[in-house]
Every structure is written in structure tokens, then in C-alpha cells.
NUFI-390429 format. One record per atom (N, C-alpha, C): residue number from 1; atom name; y, z negated, x; residue in one letter. Coordinates in steps of 0.001 Angstrom, whole numbers, plus 500000, padded with zeros to 6 digits. Layout:
N
@dopa: NUM; rovo: CA; v: Y; w: Z; u: X; kolgu: A
...
% end
This chain:
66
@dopa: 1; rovo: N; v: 154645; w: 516886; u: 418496; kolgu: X
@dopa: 1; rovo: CA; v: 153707; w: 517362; u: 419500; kolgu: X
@dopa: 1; rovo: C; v: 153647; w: 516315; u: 420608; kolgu: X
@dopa: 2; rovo: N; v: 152424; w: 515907; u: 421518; kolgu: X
@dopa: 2; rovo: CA; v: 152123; w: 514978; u: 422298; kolgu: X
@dopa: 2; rovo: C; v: 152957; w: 515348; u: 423326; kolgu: X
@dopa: 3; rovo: N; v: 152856; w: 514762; u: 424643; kolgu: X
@dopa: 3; rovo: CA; v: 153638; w: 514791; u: 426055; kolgu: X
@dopa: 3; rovo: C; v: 152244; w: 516184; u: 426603; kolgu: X
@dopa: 4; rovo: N; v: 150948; w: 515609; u: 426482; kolgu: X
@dopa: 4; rovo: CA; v: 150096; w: 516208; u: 426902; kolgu: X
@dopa: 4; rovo: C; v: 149998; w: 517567; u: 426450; kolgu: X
@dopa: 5; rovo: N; v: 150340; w: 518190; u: 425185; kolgu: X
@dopa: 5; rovo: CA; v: 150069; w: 519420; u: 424706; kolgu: X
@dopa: 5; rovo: C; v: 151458; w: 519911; u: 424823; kolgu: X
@dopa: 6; rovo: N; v: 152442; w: 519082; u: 424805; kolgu: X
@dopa: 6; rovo: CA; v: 153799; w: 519774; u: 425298; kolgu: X
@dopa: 6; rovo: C; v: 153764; w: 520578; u: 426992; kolgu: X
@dopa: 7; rovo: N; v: 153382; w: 519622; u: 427697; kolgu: X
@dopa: 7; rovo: CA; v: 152941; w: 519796; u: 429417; kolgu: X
@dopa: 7; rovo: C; v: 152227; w: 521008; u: 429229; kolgu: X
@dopa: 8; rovo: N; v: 150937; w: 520987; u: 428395; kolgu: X
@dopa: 8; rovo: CA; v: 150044; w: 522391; u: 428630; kolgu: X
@dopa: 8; rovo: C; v: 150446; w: 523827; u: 427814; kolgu: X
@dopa: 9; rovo: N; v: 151551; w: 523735; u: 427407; kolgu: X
@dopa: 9; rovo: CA; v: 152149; w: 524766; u: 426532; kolgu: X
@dopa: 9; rovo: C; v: 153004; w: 525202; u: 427642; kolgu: X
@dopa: 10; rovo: N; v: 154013; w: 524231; u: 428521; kolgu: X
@dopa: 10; rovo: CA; v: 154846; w: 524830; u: 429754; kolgu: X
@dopa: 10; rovo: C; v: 153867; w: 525543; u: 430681; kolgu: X
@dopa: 11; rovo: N; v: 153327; w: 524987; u: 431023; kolgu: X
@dopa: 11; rovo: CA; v: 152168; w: 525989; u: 431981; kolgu: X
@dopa: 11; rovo: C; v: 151413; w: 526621; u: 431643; kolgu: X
@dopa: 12; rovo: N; v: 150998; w: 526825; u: 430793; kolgu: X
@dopa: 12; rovo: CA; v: 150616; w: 528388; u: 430057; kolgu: X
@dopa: 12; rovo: C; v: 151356; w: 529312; u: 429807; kolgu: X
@dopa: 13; rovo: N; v: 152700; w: 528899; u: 429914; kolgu: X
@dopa: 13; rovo: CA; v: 153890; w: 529617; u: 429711; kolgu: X
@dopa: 13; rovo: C; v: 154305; w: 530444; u: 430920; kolgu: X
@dopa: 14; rovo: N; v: 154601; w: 528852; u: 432111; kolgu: X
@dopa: 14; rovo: CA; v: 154334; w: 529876; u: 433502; kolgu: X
@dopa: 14; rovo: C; v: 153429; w: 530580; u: 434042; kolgu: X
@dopa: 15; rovo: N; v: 151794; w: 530285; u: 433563; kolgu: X
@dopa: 15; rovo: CA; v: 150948; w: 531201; u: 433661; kolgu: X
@dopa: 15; rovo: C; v: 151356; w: 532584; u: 433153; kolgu: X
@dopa: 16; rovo: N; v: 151820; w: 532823; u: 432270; kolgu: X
@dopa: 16; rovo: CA; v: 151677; w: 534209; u: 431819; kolgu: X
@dopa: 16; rovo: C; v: 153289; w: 534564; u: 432479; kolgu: X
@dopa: 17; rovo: N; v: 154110; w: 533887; u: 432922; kolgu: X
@dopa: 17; rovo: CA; v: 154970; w: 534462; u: 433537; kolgu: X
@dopa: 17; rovo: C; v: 154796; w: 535076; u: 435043; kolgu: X
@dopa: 18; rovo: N; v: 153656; w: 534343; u: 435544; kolgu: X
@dopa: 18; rovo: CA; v: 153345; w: 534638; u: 436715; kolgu: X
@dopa: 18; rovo: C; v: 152549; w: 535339; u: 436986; kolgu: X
@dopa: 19; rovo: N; v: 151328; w: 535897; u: 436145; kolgu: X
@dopa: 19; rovo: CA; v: 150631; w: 537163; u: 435901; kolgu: X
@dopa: 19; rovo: C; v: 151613; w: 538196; u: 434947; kolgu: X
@dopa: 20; rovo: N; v: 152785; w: 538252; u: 435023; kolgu: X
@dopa: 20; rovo: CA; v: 153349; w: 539649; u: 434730; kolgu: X
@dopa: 20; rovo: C; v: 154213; w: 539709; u: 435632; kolgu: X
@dopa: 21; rovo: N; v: 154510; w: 539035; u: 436867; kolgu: X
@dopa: 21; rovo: CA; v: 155204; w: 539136; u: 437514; kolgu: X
@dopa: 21; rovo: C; v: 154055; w: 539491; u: 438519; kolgu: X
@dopa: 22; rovo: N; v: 152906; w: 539380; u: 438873; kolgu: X
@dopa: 22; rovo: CA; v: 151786; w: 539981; u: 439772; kolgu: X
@dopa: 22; rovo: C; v: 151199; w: 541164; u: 439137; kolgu: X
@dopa: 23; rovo: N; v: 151366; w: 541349; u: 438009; kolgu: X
@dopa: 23; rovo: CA; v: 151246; w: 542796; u: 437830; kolgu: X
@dopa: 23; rovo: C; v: 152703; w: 544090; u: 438502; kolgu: X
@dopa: 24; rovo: N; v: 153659; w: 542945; u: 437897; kolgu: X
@dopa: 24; rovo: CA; v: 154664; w: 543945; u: 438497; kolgu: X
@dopa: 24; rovo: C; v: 154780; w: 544375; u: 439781; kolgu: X
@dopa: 25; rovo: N; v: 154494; w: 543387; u: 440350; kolgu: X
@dopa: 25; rovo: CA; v: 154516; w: 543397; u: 442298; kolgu: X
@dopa: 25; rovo: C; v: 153235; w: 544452; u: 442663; kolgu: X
@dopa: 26; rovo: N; v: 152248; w: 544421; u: 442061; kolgu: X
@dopa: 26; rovo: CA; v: 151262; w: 545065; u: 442239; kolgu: X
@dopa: 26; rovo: C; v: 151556; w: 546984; u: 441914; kolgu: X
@dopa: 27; rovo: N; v: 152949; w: 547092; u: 440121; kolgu: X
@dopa: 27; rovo: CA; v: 153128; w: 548233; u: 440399; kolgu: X
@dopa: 27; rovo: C; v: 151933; w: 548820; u: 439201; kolgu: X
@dopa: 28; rovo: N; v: 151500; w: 547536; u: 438655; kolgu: X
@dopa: 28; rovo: CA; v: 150600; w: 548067; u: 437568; kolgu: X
@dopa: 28; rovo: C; v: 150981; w: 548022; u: 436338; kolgu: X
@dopa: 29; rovo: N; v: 150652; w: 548762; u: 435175; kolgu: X
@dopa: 29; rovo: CA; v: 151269; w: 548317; u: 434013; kolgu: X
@dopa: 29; rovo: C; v: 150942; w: 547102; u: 433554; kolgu: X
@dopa: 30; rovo: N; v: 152029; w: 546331; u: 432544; kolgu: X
@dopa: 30; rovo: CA; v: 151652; w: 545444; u: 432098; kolgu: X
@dopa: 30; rovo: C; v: 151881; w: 545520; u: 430879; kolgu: X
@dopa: 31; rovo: N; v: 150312; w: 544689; u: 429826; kolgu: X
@dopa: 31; rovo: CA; v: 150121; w: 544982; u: 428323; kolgu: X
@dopa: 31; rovo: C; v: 148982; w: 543829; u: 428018; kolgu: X
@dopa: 32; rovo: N; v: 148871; w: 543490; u: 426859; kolgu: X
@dopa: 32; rovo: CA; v: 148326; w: 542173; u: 426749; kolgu: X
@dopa: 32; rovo: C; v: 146725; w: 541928; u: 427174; kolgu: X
@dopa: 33; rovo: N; v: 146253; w: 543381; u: 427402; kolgu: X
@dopa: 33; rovo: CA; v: 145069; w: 543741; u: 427416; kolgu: X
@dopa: 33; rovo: C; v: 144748; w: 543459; u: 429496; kolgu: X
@dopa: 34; rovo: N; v: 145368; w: 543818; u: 430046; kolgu: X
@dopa: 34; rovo: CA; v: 145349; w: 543774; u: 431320; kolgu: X
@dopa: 34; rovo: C; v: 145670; w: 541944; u: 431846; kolgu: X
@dopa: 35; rovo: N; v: 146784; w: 541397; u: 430981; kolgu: X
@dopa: 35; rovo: CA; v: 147329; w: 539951; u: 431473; kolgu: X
@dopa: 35; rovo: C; v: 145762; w: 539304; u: 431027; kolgu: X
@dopa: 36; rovo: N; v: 145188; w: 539876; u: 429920; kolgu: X
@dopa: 36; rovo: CA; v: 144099; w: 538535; u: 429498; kolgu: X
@dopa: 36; rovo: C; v: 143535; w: 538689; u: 430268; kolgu: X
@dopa: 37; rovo: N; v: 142862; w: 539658; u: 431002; kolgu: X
@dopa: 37; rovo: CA; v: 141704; w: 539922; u: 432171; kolgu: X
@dopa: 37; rovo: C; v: 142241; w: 539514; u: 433125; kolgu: X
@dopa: 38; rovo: N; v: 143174; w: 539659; u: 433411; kolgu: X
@dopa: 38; rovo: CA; v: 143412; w: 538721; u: 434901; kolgu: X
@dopa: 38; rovo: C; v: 143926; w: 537410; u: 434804; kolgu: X
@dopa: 39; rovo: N; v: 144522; w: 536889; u: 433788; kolgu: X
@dopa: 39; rovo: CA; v: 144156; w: 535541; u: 433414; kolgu: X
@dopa: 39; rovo: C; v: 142939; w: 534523; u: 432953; kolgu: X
@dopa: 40; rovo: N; v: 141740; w: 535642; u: 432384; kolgu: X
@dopa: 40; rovo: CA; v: 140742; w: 535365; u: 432663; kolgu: X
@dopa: 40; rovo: C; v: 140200; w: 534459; u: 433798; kolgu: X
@dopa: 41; rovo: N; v: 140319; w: 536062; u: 434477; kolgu: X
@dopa: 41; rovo: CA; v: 139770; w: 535917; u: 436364; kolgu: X
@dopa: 41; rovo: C; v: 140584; w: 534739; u: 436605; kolgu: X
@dopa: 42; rovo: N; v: 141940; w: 534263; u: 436531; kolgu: X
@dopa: 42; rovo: CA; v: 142306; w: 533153; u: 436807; kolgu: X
@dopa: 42; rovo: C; v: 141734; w: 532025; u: 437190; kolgu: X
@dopa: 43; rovo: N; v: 141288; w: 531762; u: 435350; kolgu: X
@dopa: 43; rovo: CA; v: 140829; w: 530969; u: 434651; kolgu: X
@dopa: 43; rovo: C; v: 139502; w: 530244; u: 435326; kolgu: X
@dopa: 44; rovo: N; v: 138571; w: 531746; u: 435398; kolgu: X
@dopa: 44; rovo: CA; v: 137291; w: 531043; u: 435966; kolgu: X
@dopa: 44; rovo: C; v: 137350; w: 530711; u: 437309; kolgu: X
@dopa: 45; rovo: N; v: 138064; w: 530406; u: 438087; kolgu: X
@dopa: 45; rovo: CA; v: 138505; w: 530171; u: 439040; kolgu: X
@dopa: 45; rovo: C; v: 139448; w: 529019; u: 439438; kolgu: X
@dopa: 46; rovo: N; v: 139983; w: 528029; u: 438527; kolgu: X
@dopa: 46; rovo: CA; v: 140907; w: 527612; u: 438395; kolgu: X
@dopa: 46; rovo: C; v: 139933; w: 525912; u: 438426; kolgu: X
@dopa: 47; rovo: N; v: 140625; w: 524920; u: 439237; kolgu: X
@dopa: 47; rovo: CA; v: 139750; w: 524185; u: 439177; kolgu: X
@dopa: 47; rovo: C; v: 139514; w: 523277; u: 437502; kolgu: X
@dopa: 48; rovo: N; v: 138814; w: 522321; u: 437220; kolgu: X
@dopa: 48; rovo: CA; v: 138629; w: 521940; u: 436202; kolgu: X
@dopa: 48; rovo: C; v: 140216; w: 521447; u: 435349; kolgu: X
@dopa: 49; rovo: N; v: 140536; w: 520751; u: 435999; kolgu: X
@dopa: 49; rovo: CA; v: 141765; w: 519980; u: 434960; kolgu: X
@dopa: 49; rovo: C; v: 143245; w: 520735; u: 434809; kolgu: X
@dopa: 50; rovo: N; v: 142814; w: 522098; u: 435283; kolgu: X
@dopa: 50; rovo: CA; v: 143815; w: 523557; u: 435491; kolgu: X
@dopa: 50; rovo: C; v: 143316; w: 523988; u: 434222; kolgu: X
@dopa: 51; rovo: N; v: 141822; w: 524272; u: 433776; kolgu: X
@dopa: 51; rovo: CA; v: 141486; w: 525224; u: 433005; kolgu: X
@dopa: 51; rovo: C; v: 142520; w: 525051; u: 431544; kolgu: X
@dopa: 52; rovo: N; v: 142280; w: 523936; u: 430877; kolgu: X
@dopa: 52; rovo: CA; v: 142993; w: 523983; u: 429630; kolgu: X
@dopa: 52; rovo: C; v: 144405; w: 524718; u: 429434; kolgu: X
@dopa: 53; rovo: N; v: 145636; w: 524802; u: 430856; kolgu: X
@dopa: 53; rovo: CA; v: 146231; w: 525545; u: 430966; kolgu: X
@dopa: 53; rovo: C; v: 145927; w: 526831; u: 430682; kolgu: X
@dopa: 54; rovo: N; v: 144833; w: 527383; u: 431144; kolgu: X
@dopa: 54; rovo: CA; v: 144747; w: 528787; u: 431133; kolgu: X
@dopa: 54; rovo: C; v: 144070; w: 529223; u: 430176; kolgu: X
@dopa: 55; rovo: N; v: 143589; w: 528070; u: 429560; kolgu: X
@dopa: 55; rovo: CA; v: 142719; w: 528273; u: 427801; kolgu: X
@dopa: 55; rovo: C; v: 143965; w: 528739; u: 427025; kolgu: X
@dopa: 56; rovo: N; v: 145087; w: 527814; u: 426968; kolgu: X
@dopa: 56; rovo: CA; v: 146310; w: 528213; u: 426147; kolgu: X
@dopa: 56; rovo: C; v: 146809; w: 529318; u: 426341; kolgu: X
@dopa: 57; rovo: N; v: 146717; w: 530063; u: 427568; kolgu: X
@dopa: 57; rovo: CA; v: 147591; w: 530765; u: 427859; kolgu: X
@dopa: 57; rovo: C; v: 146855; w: 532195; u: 427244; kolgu: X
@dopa: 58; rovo: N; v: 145817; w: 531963; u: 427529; kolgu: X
@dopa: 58; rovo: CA; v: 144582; w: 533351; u: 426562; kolgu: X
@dopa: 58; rovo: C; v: 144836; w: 533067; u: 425200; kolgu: X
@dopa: 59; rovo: N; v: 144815; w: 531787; u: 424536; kolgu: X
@dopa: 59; rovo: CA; v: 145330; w: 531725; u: 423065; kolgu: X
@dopa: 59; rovo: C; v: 146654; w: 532355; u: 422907; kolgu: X
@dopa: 60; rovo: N; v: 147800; w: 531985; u: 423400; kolgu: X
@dopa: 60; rovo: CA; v: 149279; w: 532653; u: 423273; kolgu: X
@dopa: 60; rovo: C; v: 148629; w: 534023; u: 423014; kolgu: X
@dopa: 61; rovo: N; v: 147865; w: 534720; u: 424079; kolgu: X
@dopa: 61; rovo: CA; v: 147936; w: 535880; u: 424083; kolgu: X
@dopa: 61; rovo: C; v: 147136; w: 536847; u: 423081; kolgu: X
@dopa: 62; rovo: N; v: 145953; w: 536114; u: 422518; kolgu: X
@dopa: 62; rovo: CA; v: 144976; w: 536631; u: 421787; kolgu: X
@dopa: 62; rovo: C; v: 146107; w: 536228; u: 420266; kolgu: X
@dopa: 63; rovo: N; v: 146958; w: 535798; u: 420311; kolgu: X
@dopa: 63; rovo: CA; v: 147664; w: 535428; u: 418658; kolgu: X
@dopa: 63; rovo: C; v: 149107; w: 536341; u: 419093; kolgu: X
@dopa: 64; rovo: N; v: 149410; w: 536826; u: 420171; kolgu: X
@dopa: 64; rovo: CA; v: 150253; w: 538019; u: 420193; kolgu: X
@dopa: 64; rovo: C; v: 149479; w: 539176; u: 419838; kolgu: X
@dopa: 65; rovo: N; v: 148340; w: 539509; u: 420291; kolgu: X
@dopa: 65; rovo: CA; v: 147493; w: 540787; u: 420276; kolgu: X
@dopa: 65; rovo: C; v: 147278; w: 540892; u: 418615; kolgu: X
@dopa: 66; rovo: N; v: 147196; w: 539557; u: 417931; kolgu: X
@dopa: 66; rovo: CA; v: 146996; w: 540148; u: 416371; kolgu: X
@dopa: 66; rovo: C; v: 148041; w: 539948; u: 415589; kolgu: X
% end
């Protein structure tokens, strides 16, 4: 695996650690269905050379969901 897809696998990693840890603080449940939507919202929000992070991090999650 490259340096580059190694790098964007860690931060997709902390992405989804850090949207279940803002669900928790928030007091909301957390389930794969709620992290993708607000990683979503992240996402579109996230400036350009962020996004691919948060592309992976919806993949992790859409290949847990099946």
C-alpha cells in the first residue's frame, strides 16, 4: 500500500472515531446509519484536499453496513 493511501486510511479512521465520539457527547445513538449522515454533512463541507478522507471513511462504512 502507498504512503498516500496509507495516510488516507488513518484519517478516515480518525474521522469515524471522531463522529462517534460527537454522537456520544451529543447523547445520541450511534449506528452506521446516523455516522454516514453526519459524515456526509462533514464531507460536503470539508475543504477540497480533506474530501478523499471522508470519501474513505463513507466506504469503511458502507462495506461494514453490508
Amino acid at each position: 500500500m502507498d504512503k498516500e493511501k496509507s495516510a488516507r486510511l488513518n484519517s478516515a479512521k480518525e474521522i469515524l472515531g471522531e463522529a462517534t465520539l460527537f454522537l456520544l457527547q451529543q447523547e445520541r445513538p450511534v449506528s452506521p446509519d446516523t455516522l454516514y449522515t453526519l459524515i456526509s454533512s462533514w464531507e460536503r463541507q470539508a475543504e477540497t484536499n480533506q474530501k478523499s478522507a471522508y470519501q474513505e471513511a463513507l466506504k469503511i462504512l458502507v462495506r461494514k453496513m453490508n
